[in-house]
C-alpha positions, -999 to +999 in steps of 0.1 A: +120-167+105+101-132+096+088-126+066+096-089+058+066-065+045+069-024+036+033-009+040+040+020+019+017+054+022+016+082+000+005+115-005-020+135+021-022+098+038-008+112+072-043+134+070-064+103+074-088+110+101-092+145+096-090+150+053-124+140+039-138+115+068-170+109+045-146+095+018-120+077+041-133+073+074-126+085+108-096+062+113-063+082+112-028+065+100-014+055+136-046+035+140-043+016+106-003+013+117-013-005+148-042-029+132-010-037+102+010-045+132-012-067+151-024-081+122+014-090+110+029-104+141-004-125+140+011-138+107+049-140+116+057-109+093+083-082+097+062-050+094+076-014+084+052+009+084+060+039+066+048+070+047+057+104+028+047+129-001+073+121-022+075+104-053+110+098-053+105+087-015+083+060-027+104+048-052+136+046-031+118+029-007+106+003-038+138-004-043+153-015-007+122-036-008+137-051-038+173-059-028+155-069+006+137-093-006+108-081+012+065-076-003+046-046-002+014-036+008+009-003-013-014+030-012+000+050-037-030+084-028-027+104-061+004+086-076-016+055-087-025+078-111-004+099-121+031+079-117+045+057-146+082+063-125+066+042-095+052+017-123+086+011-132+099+004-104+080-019-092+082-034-122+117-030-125+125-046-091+096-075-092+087-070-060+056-087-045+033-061-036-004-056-033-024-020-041-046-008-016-068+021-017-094+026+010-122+046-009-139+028-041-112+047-070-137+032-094-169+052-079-154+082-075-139+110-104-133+096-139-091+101-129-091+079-105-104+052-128-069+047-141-048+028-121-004+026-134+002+004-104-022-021-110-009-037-140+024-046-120+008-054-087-001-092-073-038-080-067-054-052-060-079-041-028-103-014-029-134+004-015-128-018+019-114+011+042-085+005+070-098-035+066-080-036+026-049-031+046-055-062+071-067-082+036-036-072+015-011-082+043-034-119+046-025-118+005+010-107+010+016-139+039+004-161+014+030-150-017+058-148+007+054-182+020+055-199-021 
């Protein structure tokens, strides 16, 4: 049976390729889409792929994760720190889900240093590029199959 997964993207994600290439590579969000997907058949996971600018997007999506049953591979963008509403639902729904970022948060400006998704994630991958998202669906595989 498939285990299901959300890969969740957020804000100024669909630019990847083009917005900032020193900061988050060359790699635009169809070709990290079709590494999550070879990657997740290669683990017998159930991958939806998805991404918007929306806050409230996020969240809704959050929840059908919830009532799904299914993890969540997570890069919030800007709302990692800015969003105690996606904090809560995670929280609120106990969803398994991992935080990805592709740049290093934690080298770059002082704001990005806070993190209110990380206190309610399973673990947390950074500074690794389109590879975090491969790594958080290997972490994601393992929770889902406790």
């Amino acid at each position: 049976m498939a285990r299901d997964v959300l890969v969740l993207n957020g804000p100024n994600l669909n630019l990847l390729g083009t917005r900032e290439p020193g900061v988050y590579g060359a790699a635009t969000l169809a070709d990290v889409e079709a590494s999550c997907r070879q990657k997740a058949d290669a683990l017998g996971l159930s991958l939806d792929f998805r991404q918007t600018n929306h806050e409230g997007v996020l969240i809704d999506w959050i929840h059908e994760a919830g009532r799904r049953g299914a993890g969540v591979v997570i890069n919030p963008g800007a709302y990692t720190h800015t969003s105690i509403a996606l904090h809560d639902a995670i929280k609120g729904t106990g969803v398994p889900l991992i935080e990805v970022h592709l740049s290093n948060v934690h080298a770059r400006e002082t704001f990005r240093h806070h993190s209110y998704v990380s206190p309610v994630a399973s673990g947390v991958i950074v500074g690794l590029g389109p590879q975090g998202y491969l790594l958080a669906l290997d972490a994601i595989a393992a929770i889902l199959s406790k």
